[in-house]
Every structure is written in C-alpha cells, then in structure tokens.
GUSEMI-137304 format. One line per 4 residues: number of its first residue (from 1); for each residue x, y, z of N, C-alpha, C. Coordinates in steps of 0.1 Angstrom, whole numbers, always signed. Layout:
N
NUM	X Y Z X Y Z X Y Z  ... .
! end
This chain:
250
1	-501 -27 +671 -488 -24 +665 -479 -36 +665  -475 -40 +654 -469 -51 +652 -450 -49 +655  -446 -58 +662 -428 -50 +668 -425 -61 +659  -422 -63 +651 -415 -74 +642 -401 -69 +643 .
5	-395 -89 +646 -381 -89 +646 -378 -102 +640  -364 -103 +637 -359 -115 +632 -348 -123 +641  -343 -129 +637 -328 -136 +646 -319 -124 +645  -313 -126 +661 -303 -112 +662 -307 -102 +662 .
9	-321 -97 +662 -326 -81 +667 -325 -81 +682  -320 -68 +683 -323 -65 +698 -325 -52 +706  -333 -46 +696 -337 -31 +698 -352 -30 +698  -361 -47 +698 -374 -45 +695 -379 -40 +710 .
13	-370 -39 +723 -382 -41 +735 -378 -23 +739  -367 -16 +732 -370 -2 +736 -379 +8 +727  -383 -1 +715 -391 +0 +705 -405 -4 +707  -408 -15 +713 -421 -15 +720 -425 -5 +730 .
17	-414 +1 +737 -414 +13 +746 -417 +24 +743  -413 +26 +733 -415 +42 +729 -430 +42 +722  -435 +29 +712 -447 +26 +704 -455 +31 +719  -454 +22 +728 -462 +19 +737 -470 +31 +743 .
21	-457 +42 +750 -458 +54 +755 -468 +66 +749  -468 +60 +734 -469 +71 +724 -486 +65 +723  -491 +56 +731 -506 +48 +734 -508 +40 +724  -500 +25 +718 -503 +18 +710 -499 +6 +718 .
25	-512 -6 +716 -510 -14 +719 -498 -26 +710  -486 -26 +716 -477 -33 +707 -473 -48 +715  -470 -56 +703 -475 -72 +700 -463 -74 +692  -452 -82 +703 -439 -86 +696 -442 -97 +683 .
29	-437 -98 +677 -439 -106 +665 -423 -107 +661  -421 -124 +658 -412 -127 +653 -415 -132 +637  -408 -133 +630 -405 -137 +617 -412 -155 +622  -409 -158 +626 -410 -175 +626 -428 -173 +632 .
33	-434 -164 +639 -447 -165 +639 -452 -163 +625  -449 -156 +616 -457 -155 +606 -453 -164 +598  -443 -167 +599 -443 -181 +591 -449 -195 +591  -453 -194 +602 -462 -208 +612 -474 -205 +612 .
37	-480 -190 +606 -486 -184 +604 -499 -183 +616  -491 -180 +630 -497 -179 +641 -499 -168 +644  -494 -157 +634 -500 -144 +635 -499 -141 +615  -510 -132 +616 -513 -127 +604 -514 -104 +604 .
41	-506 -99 +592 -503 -82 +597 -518 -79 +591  -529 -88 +588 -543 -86 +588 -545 -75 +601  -542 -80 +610 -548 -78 +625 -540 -68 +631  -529 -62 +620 -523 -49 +629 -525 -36 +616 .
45	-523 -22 +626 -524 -13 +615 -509 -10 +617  -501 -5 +623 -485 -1 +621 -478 -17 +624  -466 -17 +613 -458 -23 +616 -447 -17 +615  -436 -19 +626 -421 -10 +626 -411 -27 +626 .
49	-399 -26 +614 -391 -37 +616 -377 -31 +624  -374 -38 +637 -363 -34 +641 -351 -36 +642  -343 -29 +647 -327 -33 +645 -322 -35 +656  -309 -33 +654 -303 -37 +666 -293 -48 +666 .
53	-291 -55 +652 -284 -70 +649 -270 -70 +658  -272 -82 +665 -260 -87 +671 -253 -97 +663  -259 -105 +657 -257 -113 +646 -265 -120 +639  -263 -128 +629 -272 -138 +621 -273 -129 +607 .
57	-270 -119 +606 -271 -107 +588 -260 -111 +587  -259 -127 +577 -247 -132 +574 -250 -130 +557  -259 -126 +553 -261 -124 +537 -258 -111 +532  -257 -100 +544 -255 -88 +539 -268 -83 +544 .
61	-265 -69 +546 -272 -55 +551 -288 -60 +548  -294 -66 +558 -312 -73 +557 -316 -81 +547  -304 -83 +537 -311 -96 +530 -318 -109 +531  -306 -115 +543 -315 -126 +549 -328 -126 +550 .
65	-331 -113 +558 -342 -112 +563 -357 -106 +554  -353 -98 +544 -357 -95 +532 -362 -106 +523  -354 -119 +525 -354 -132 +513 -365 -142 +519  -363 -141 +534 -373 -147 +540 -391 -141 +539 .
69	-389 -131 +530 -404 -125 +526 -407 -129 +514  -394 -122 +505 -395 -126 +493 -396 -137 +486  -389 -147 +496 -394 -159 +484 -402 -168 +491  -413 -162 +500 -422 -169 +509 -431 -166 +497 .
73	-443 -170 +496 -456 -168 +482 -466 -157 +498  -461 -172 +502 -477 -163 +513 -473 -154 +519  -461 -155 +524 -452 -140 +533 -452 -125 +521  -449 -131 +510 -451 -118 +503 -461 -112 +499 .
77	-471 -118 +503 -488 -115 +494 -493 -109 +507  -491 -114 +518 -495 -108 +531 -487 -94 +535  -474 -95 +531 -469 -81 +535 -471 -71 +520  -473 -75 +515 -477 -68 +500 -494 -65 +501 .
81	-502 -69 +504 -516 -64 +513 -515 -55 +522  -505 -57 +535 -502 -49 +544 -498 -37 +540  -490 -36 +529 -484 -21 +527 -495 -9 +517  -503 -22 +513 -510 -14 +503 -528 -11 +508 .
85	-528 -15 +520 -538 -7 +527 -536 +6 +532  -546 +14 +525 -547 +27 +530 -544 +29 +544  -548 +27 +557 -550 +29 +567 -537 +18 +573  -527 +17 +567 -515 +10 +574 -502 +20 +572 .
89	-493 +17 +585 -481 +25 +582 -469 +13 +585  -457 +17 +579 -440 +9 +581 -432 +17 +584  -427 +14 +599 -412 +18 +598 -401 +9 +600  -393 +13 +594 -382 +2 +594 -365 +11 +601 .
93	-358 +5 +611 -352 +13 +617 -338 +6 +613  -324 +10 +612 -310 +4 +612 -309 -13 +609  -312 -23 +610 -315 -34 +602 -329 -36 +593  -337 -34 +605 -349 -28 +598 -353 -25 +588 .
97	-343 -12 +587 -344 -1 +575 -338 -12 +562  -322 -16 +564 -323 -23 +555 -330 -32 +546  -337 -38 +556 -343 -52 +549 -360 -45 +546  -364 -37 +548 -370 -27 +543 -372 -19 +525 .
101	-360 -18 +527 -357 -14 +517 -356 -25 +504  -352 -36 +505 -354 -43 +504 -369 -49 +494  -376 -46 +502 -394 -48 +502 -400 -38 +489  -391 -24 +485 -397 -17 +482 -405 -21 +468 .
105	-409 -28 +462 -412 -36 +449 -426 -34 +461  -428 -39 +468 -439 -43 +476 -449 -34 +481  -444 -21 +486 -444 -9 +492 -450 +1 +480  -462 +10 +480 -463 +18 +471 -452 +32 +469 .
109	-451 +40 +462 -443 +47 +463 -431 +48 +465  -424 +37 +467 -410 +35 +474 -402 +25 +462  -406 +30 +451 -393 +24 +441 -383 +25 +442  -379 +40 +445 -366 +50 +446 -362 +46 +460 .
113	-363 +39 +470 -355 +36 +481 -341 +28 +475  -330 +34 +484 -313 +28 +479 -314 +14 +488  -302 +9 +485 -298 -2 +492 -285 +5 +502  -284 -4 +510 -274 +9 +521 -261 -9 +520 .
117	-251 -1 +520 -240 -11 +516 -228 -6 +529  -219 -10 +528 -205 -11 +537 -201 +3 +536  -202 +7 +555 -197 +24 +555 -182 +23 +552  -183 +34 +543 -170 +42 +544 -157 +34 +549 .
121	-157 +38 +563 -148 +35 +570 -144 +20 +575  -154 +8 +569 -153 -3 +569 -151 -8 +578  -160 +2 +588 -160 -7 +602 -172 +1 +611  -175 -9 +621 -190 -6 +625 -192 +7 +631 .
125	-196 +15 +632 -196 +32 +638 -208 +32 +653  -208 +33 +660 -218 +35 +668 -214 +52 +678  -220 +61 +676 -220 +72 +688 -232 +79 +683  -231 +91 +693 -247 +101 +685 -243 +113 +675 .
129	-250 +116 +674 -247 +121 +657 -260 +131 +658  -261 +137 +650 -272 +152 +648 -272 +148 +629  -293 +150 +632 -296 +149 +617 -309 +160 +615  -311 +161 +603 -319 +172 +603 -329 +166 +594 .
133	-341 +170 +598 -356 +164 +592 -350 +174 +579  -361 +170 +566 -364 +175 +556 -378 +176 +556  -382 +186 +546 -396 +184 +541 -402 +171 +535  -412 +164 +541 -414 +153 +532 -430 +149 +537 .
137	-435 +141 +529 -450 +135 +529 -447 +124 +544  -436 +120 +548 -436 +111 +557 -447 +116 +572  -455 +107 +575 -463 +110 +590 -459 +106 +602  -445 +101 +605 -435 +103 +615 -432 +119 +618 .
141	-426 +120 +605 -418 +134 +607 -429 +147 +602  -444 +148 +608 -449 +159 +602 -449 +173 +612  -448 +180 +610 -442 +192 +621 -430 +190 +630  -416 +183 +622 -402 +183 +622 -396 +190 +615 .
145	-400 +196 +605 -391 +199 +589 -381 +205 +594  -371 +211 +597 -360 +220 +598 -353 +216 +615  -358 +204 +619 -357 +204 +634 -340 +197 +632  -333 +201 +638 -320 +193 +640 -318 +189 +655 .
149	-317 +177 +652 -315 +170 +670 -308 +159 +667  -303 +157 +679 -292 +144 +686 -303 +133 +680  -293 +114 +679 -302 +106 +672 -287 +97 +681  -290 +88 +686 -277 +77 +682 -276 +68 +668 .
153	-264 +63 +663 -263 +51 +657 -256 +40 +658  -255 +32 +650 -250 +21 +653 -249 +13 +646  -240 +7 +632 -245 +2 +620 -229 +2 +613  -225 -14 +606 -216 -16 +601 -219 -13 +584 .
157	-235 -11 +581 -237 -11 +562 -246 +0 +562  -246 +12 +569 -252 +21 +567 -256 +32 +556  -243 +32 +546 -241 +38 +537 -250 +40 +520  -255 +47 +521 -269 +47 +509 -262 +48 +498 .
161	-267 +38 +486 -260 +32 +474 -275 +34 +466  -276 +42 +451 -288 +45 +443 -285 +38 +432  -291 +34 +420 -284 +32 +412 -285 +46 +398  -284 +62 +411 -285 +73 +402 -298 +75 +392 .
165	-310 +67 +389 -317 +71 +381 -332 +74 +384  -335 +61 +395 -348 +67 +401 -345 +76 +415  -358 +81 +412 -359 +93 +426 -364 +88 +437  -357 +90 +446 -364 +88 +456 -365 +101 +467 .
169	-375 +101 +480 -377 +110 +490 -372 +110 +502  -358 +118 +501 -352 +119 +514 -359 +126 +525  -357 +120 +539 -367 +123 +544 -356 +131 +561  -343 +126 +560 -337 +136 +570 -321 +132 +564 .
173	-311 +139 +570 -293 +138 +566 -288 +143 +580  -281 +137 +578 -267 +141 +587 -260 +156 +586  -257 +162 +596 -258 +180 +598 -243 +177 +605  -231 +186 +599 -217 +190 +608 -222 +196 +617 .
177	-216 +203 +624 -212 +214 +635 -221 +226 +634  -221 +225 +618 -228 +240 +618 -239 +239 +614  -249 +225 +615 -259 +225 +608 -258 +222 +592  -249 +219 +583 -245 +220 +570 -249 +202 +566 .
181	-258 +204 +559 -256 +185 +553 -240 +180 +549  -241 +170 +554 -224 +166 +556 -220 +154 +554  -209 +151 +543 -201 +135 +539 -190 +139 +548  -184 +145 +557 -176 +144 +566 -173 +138 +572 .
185	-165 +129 +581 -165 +121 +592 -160 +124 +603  -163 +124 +614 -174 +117 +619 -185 +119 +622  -189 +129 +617 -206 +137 +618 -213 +129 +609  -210 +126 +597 -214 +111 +585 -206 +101 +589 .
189	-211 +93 +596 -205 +81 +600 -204 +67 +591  -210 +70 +579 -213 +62 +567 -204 +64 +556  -212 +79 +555 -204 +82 +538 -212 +84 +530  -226 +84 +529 -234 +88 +521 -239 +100 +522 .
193	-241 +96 +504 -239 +110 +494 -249 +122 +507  -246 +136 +504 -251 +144 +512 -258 +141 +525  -250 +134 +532 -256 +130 +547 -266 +122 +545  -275 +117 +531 -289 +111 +532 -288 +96 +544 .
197	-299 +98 +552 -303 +89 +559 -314 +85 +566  -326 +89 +559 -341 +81 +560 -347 +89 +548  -356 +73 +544 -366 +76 +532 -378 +77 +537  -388 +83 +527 -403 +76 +526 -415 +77 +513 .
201	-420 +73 +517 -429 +64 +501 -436 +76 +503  -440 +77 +488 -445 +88 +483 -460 +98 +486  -468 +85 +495 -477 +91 +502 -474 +89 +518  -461 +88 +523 -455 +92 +534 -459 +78 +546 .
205	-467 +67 +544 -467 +61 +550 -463 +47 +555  -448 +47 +545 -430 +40 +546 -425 +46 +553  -420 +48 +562 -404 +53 +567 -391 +43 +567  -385 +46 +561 -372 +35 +566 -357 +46 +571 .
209	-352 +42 +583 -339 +55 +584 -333 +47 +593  -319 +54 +591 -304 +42 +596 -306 +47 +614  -308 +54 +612 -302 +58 +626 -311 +55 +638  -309 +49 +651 -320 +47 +665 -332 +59 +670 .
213	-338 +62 +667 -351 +73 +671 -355 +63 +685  -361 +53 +690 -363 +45 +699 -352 +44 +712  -339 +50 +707 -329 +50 +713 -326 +65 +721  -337 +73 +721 -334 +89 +722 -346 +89 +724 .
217	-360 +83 +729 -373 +89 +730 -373 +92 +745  -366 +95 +757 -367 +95 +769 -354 +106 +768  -350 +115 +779 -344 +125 +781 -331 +113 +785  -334 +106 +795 -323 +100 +798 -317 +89 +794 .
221	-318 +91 +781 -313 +81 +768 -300 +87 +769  -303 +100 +766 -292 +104 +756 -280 +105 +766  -268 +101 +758 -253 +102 +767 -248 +119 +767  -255 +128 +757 -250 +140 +761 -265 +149 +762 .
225	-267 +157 +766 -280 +165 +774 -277 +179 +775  -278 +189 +769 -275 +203 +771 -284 +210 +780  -299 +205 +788 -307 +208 +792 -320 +210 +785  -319 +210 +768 -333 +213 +761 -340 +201 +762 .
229	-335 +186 +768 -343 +178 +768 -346 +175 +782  -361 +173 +790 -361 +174 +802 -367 +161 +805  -377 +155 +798 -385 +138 +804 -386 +132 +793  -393 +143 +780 -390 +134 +766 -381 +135 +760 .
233	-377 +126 +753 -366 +129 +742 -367 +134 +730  -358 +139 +721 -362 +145 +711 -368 +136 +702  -371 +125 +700 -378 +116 +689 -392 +109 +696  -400 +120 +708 -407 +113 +711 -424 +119 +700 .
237	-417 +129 +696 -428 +136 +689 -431 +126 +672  -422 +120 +668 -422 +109 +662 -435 +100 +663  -428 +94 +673 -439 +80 +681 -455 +87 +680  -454 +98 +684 -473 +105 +687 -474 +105 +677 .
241	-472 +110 +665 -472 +110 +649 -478 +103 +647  -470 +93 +649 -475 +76 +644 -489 +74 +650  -493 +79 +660 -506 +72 +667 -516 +82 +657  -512 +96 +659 -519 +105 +655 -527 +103 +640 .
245	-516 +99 +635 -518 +89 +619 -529 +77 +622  -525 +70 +631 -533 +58 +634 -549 +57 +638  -552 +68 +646 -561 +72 +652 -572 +80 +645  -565 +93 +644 -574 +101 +635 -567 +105 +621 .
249	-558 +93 +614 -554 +97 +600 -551 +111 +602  -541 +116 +611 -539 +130 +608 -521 +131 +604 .
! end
C-alpha cells in the first residue's frame, strides 16, 4: 500500500495507521521518490494520496501537486498504468482528493469528477461534521449506503465546482441535524451544491472525498463520542473494505 505524499502533507502517518490496522503492508512514498524513480506504483496494489497541507499548495487546491504528474511523461504513464489495472484501487483524501481529481483524464470512469475551489466562507473551516454514504459502485463504502456518522474536516478549497454537463458519482454529502443533505452552514462547511463531498469512478475503484476518514478510524479520535463508538471508529469499516477488495476482490 503505497502512502503517497507531497511537500506539506501531514496526515500521511495516521493514514498509514488506519491502512495498516485494516492488515496492509503500507510504504511511505514521497513524490520526489518517484521522481528519482527509486520507487515505481508497479510494485503496489492501493495507493491513497494524502492531506493534511500545512503549506507549499501555493498553485491552488492540488495543482502543484497534480502538475508534478502531469507534465512528468514518465510520472504520467506510470500513474496512468496504475489506475488502469484491474486489480488496483485510489484514494485520495482533503489535498489528496484535490489533486486527485485533478488526474481524472488518467483514472477510468472518473471524467465527471469536479474541481473543488474556495469554500464559501473564504476561510479555512476545520471541526466534525456528519455525512451520509450514498449508494455507489465505490469499494470503500460497500455495506455503508444510508450510514450517517461523525467525519472531521479541515480544508480552505473544499467546495465542489462541475462544469454542470458531465456526470459524475457522488459517493457521500453532508447531513444537517436532521439527517437532510445540506448547503447550510455550518453543517456544509464549504458550500457545495447538495452537501456533495466524495466521488468515485464508475467501476468504484477511485475514491476521492474532502473530508479526514483516517482521522475518526479509532473511538478515541473523535472530540465528541455519544457511546456508539467503543475501540473502532466509525470509518474503520472503510479501511477493511479496502483490504477486503485487495485480497479477495470483494
């Protein structure tokens, strides 16, 4: 399991943690290894890109880090192989997600991913927030559909931007009080359209979504706890997903 990060991530090592837990061998990888090409995503089957940016996304919401693929010949042909083997999966989380999105030219099924631009409120949002899986081909979220649970965020360009014509597959939104998909604030801490806040490619083996899942996989993550979470957290059923997929393609 490949943890790829770039300059300024710093969510890759509770992200190795949760991969890890979930029984995958995970193998930090920086952007400057594949570029020196001292690691090759030949040799992994999941790759997750992570978030966390403290700084250095001085081009805007993952582009930097997006541009460093795209206008590599060999970085794009390698991650463009990577996505298009059957037996590989992507997630991409809060920077991640962005520069993810990004890629989708690359990625089968994921034409219809948005670009996520400047929230709302034009200024950085971080607390926990409640989102609700949708139905989708995604193999993160398979036996989630209707689940609504706590998630933290954390993100100054969160906000999903389409250009209205292609489709794409929402894969969870942001829920008010009552469970209701919600442009509200502060339960949408962005501002996009109907709460949307994670995609996935059409045969479900993209995920890209704003919000920390890595950040809630242990009970004692979360800053609020009603009692339904006791050792795991509610996004640990996620992480098994992923292995479950990896393991026996289920």
């Amino acid at each position: 399991m490949a943890i790829l990060r770039e300059q300024g991530v710093n969510g890759h090592i509770e992200m190795a943690a949760a991969f890890a837990l979930a029984g995958f061998d995970c193998v930090d990888v920086h952007m400057s290894d594949l570029i020196a090409g001292k690691v090759d995503l030949a040799d992994f089957k999941g790759l997750v890109a992570c978030g966390g940016f403290s700084y250095g996304d001085v081009l805007g919401a993952g582009s930097g880090w997006a541009r460093s693929i795209l206008y590599n010949d060999r970085l794009r042909e390698m991650f463009k192989t990577f996505f298009h083997r059957p037996d590989t999966f992507s997630l991409g989380v809060c920077n991640g997600c962005q520069m993810l999105s990004q890629l989708k030219d690359l990625i089968p099924g994921a034409e219809g991913w948005p670009k996520f631009v400047k929230n709302v409120s034009e200024q950085f949002e971080a607390r926990l927030s409640t989102i609700e899986i949708e139905p989708s081909p995604s193999i993160f979220f398979r036996g989630m559909a209707g689940s609504r649970l706590p998630i933290p965020v954390a993100h100054g360009e969160g906000r999903v931007w389409t250009d209205g014509f292609t489709p794409s597959i929402c894969a969870a939104h942001f829920v008010d009080g009552r469970g209701q998909a919600t442009m509200r604030y502060p339960y949408n801490p962005n501002g996009s359209y109907g709460g949307q806040t994670a995609f996935t490619s059409a045969d479900g083996r993209a995920t890209i979504m704003m919000p920390h899942p890595e950040r809630a996989f242990r009970a004692c993550q979360l800053s609020y706890n009603d009692g339904s979470f006791k050792v795991a957290g509610p996004w640990m059923k996620m992480f098994r997903n992923a292995y479950a997929f990896a393991t026996r393609g289920l």
